[in-house]
Residue frames relative to the residue before (quaternion, step in Angstrom):
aa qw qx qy qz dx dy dz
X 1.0000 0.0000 0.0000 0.0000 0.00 0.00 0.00
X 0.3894 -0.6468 0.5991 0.2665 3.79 -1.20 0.60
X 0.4138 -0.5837 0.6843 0.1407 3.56 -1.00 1.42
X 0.4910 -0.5889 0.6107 0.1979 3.33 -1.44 1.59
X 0.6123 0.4819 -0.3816 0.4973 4.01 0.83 -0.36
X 0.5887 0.4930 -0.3561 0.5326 4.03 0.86 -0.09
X 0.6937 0.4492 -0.3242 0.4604 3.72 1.30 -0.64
X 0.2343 -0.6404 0.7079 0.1839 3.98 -0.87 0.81
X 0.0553 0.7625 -0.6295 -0.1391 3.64 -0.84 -0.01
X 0.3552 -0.7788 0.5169 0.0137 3.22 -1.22 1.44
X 0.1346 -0.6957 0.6818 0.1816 3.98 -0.83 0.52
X 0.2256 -0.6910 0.6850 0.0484 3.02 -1.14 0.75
X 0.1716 0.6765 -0.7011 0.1460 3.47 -0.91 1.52
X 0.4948 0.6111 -0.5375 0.3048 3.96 0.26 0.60
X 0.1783 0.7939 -0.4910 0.3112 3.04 0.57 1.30
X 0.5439 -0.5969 0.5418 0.2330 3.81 -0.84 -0.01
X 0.0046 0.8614 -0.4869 -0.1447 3.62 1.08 -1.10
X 0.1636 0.7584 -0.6161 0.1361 3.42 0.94 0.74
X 0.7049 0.3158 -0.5157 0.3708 3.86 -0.02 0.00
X 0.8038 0.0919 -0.4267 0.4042 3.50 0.85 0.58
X 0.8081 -0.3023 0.1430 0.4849 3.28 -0.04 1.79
X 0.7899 -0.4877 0.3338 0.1637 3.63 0.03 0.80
X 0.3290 0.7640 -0.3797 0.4049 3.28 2.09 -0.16
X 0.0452 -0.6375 0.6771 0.3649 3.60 -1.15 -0.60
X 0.5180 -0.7181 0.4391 0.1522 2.66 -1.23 1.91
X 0.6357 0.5071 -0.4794 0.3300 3.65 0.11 -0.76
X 0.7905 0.3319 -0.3369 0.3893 3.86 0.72 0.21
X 0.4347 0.5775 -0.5747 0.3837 3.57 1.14 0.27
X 0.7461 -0.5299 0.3391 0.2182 2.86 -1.71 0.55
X 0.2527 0.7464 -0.6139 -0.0464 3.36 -0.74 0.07
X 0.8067 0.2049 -0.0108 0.5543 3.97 -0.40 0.78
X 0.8228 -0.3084 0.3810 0.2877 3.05 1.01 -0.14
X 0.7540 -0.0138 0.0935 0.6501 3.37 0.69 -1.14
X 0.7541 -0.4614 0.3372 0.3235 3.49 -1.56 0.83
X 0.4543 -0.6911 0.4639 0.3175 3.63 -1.04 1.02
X 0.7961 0.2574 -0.3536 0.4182 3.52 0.72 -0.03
X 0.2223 0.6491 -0.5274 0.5012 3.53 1.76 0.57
X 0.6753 0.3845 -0.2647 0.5710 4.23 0.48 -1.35
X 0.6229 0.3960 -0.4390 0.5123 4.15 0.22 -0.14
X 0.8257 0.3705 -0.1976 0.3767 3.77 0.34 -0.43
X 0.4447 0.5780 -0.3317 0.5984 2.94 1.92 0.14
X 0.6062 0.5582 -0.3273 0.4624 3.77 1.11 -1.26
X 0.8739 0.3465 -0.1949 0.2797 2.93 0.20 -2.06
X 0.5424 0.7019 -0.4123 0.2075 3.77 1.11 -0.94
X 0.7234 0.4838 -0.2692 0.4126 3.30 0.82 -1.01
X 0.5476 0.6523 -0.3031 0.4275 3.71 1.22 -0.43
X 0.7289 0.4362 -0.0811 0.5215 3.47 1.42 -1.76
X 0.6244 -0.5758 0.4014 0.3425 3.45 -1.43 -0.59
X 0.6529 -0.3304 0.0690 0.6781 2.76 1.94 -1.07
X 0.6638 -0.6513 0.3321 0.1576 3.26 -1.32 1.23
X 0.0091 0.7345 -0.6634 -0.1425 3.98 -1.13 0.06
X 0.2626 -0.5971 0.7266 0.2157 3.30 -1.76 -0.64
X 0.0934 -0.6322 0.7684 0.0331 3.09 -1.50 0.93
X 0.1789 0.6811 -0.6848 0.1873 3.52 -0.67 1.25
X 0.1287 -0.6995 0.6895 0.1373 3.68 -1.51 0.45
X 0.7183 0.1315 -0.3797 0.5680 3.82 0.14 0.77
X 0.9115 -0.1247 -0.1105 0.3760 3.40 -1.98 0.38
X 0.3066 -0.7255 0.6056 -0.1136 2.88 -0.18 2.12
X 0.7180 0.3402 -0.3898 0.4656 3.68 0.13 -0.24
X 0.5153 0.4670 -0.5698 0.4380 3.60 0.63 -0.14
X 0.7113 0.4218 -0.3087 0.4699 3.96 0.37 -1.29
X 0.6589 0.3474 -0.5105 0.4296 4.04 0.65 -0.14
X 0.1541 0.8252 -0.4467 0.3094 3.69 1.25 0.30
X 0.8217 0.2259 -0.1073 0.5122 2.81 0.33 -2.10
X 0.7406 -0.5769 0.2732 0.2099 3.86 0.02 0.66
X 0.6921 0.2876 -0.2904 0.5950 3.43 1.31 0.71
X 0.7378 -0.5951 0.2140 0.2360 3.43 -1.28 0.44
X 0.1907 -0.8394 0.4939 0.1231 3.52 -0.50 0.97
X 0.1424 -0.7912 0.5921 0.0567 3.55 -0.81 0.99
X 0.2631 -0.6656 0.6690 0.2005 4.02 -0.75 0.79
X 0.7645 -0.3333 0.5053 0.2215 3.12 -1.79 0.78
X 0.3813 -0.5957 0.6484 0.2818 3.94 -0.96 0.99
X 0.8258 0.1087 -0.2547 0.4913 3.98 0.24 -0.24
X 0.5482 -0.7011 0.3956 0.2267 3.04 -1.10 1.12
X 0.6857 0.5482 -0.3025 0.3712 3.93 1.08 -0.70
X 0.7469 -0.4508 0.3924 0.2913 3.56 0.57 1.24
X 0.5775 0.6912 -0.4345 0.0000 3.46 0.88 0.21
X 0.7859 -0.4511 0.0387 0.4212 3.66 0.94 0.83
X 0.7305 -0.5318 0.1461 0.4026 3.25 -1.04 0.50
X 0.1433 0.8296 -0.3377 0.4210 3.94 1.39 0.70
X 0.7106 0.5399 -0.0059 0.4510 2.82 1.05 -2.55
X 0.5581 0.5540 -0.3451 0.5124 3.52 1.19 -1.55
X 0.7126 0.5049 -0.3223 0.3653 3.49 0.16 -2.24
X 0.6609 0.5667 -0.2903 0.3973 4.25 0.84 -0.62
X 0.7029 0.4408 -0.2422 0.5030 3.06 0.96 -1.56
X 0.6324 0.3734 -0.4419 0.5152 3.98 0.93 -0.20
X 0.6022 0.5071 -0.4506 0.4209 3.96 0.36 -0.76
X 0.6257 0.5790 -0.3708 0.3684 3.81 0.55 -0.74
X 0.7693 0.3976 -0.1041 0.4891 3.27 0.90 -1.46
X 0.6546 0.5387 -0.3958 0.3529 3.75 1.14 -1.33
X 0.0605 -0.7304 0.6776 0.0608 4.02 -0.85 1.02
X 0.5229 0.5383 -0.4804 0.4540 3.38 0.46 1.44
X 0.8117 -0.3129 0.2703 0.4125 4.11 -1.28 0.64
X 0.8219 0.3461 0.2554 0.3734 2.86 0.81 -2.17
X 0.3420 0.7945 -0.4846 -0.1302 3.46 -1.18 0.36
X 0.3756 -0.8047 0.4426 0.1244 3.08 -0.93 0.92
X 0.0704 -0.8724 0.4574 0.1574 3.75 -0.55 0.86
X 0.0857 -0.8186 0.5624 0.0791 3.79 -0.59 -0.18
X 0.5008 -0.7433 0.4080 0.1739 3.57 -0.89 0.69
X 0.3942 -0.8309 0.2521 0.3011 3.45 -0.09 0.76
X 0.6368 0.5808 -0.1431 0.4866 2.94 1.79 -0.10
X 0.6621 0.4176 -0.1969 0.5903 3.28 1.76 0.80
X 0.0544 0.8830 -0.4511 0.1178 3.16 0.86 2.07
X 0.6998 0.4394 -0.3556 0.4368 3.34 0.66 0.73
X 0.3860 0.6153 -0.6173 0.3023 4.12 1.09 1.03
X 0.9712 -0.0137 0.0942 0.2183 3.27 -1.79 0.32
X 0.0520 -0.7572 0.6239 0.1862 2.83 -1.17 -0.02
X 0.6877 0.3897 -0.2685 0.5505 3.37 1.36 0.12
X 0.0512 0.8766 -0.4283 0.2134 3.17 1.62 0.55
X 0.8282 0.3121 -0.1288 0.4474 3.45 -0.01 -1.50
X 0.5635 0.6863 -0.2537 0.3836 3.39 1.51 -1.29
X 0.3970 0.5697 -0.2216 0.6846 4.07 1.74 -1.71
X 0.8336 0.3377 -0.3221 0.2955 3.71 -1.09 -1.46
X 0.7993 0.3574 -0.3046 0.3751 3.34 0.70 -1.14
X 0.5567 0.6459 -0.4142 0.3183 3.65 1.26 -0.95
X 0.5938 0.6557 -0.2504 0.3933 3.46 1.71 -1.30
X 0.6585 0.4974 -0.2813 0.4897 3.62 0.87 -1.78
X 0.6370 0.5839 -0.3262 0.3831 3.90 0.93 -1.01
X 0.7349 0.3956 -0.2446 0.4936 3.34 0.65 -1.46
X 0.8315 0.3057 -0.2583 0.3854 3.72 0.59 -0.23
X 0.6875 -0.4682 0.3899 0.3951 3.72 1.40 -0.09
X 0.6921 0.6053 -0.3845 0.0826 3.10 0.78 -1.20
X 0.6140 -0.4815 0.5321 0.3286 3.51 -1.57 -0.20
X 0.8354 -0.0921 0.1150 0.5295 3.41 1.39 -0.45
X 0.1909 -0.8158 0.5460 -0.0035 3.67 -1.23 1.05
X 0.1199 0.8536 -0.5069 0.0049 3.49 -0.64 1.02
X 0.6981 -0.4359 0.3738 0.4276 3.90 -1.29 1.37
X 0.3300 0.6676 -0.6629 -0.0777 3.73 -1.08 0.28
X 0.1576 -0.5233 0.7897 0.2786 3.68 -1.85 0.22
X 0.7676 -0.2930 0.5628 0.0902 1.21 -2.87 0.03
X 0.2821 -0.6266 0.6898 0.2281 4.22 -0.82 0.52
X 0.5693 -0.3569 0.5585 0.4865 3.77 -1.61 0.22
X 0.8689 0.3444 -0.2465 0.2563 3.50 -0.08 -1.20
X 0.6006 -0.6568 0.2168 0.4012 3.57 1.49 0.58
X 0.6105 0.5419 -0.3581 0.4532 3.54 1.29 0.94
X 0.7511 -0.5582 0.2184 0.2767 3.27 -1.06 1.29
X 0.0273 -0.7790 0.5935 0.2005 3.56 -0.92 0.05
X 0.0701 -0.7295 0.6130 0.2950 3.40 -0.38 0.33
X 0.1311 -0.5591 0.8023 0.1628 3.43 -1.78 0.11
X 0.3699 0.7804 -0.4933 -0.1043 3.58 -0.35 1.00
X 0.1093 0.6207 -0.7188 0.2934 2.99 0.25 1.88
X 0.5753 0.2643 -0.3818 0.6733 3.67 0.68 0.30
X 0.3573 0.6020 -0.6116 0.3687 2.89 -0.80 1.80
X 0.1622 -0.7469 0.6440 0.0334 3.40 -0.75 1.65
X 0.0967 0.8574 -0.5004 0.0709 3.33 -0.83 0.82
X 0.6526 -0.5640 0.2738 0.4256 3.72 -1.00 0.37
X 0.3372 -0.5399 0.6167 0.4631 4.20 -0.76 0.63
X 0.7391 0.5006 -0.4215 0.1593 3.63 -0.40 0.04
X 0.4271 0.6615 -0.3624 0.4987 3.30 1.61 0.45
X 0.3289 0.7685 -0.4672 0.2882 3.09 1.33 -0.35
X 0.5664 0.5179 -0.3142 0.5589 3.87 0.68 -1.45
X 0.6548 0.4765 -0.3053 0.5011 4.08 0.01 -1.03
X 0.6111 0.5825 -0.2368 0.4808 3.41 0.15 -1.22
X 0.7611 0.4948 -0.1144 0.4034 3.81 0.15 -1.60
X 0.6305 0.6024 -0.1015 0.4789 3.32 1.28 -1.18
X 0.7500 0.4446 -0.1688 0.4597 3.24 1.16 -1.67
X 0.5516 0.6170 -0.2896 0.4809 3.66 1.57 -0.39
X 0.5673 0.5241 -0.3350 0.5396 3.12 1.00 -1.58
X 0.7500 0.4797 -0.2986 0.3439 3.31 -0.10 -0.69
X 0.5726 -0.5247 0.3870 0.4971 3.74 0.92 -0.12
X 0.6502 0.5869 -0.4095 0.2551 3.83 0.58 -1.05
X 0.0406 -0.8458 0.5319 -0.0067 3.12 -1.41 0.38
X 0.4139 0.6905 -0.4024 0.4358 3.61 1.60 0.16
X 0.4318 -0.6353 0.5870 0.2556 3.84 -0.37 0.78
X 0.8344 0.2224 -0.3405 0.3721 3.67 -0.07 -0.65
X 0.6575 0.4695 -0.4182 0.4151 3.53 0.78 0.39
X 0.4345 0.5710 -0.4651 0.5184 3.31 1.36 0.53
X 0.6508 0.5283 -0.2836 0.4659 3.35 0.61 -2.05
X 0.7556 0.4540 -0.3099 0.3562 3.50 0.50 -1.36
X 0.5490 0.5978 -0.3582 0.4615 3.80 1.05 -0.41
X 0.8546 0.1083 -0.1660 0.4800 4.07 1.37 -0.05
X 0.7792 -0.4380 0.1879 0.4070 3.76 -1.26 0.75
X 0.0083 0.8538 -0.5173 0.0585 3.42 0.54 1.03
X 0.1487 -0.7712 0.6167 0.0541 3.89 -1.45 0.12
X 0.2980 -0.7921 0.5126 0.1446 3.66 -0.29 1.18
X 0.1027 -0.6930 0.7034 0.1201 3.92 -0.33 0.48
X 0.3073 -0.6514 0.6858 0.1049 3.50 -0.93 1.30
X 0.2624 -0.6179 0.7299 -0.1290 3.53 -1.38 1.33
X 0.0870 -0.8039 0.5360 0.2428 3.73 -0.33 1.34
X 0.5132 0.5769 -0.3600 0.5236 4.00 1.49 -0.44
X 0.1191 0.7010 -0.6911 -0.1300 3.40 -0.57 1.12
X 0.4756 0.6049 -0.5659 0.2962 4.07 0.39 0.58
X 0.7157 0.4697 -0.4050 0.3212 3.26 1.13 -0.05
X 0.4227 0.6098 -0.4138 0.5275 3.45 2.09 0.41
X 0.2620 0.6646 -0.5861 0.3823 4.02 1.50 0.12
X 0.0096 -0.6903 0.7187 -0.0831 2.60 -1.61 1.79
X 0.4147 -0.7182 0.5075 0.2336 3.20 -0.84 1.19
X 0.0026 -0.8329 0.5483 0.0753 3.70 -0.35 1.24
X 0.7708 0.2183 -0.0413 0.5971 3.69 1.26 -0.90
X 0.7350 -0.4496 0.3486 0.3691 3.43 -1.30 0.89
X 0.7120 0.4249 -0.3056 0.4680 3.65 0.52 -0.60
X 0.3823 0.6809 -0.3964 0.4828 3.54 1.44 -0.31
X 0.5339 0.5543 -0.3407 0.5401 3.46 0.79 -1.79
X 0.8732 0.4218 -0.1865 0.1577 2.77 -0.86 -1.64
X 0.6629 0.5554 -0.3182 0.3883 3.34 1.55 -0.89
C-alpha cells in the first residue's frame, strides 16, 4: 500500500481563468471561503503535506499556510506547467494534484487513486465518471502519480507538447471510476459560483 505520508498533494491554480473574466479563480468566493482555500481543506487531510501552484497574487495563496510555487514559464502555459512546478519541489514517492476550482471531490480521493496505482503497478492514477450515455470521463487533473516522471514530464515540454493526455497516455496509467460525477464540478464561470 502507498502511505498517505509518501503522497505531496498539489492544487493547481496558475491558470489565466479567461472563461471567468481573467480573475484567478482559486480565490473567488464560493461559500464563503476561497475555491482553492475548499481544495486544501479537502485534500490536506488525505495527503502528507500540501502545496500551491499559482502564478499571480502569491501572497494571497501563502495566506493559506503552505507553500506556493509559480510555473518555471511565465506565459500561462497549462496545467502540465502546475504538474512540473509540484514534481520539482515534491520530495516525497508521490504526487497528488487537484484543481482549484473543484471544491467539492472526495474524500477518498487519494485513498481510490493510490489503492488503484498499487494494485496494478501503475506509473499513474486518474478520477474518471460515468457520461449519461455510458462513456468515460476522465478529469485528469486528479491525478496521483510517481515523482519520478518528472525526467518524462521535462522531455515532453522540451519538446513543445502540452496536452495532458498525451503525456499521461505515454505511461502505465489506471483510471479509478468515481460513480458521483458532481463532485468532479468545476467552477469555470461566475454563474458556476453562484450555482
Amino acid at each position: 500500500m502507498i502511505d498517505p505520508q509518501d503522497i505531496t498533494g498539489l492544487i493547481l491554480a496558475g491558470g489565466r481563468g479567461s472563461r471567468m473574466g481573467g480573475v484567478d479563480k482559486g480565490l473567488q468566493n464560493y461559500q464563503g471561503l476561497p475555491l482553492a482555500l475548499h481544495a486544501l481543506m479537502r485534500l490536506q487531510p488525505q495527503v502528507g503535506s500540501v502545496m500551491v501552484n499559482a502564478n499571480r497574487n502569491l501572497g494571497a495563496y501563502e495566506s493559506f499556510g503552505v507553500p506556493v510555487w509559480p510555473d518555471a514559464d511565465s506565459d500561462f502555459p497549462g496545467p502540465l506547467a502546475g504538474f512540473l512546478a509540484g514534481l520539482e519541489r515534491c520530495e516525497t514517492p508521490y504526487l497528488m494534484t487537484v484543481p482549484c476550482d473543484s471544491p467539492r471531490f472526495p474524500l477518498d480521493l487519494v485513498a481510490r487513486l493510490a489503492e488503484a496505482m498499487h494494485a496494478q503497478q501503475a506509473d499513474l492514477a486518474m478520477a474518471v465518471t460515468r457520461e449519461a450515455d455510458g462513456r468515460e470521463q476522465p478529469h485528469p487533473v486528479f491525478c496521483l502519480m510517481r515523482a519520478s516522471l518528472i525526467d518524462s514530464l521535462v522531455a515532453f515540454m522540451a519538446g513543445g507538447q502540452r496536452r495532458i493526455d498525451r503525456w499521461t497516455g505515454q505511461h502505465r496509467g489506471v483510471n479509478v471510476l468515481f460513480e458521483d460525477d458532481s463532485a468532479f464540478f468545476n467552477a469555470n464561470t461566475p454563474e458556476d459560483l453562484r450555482a
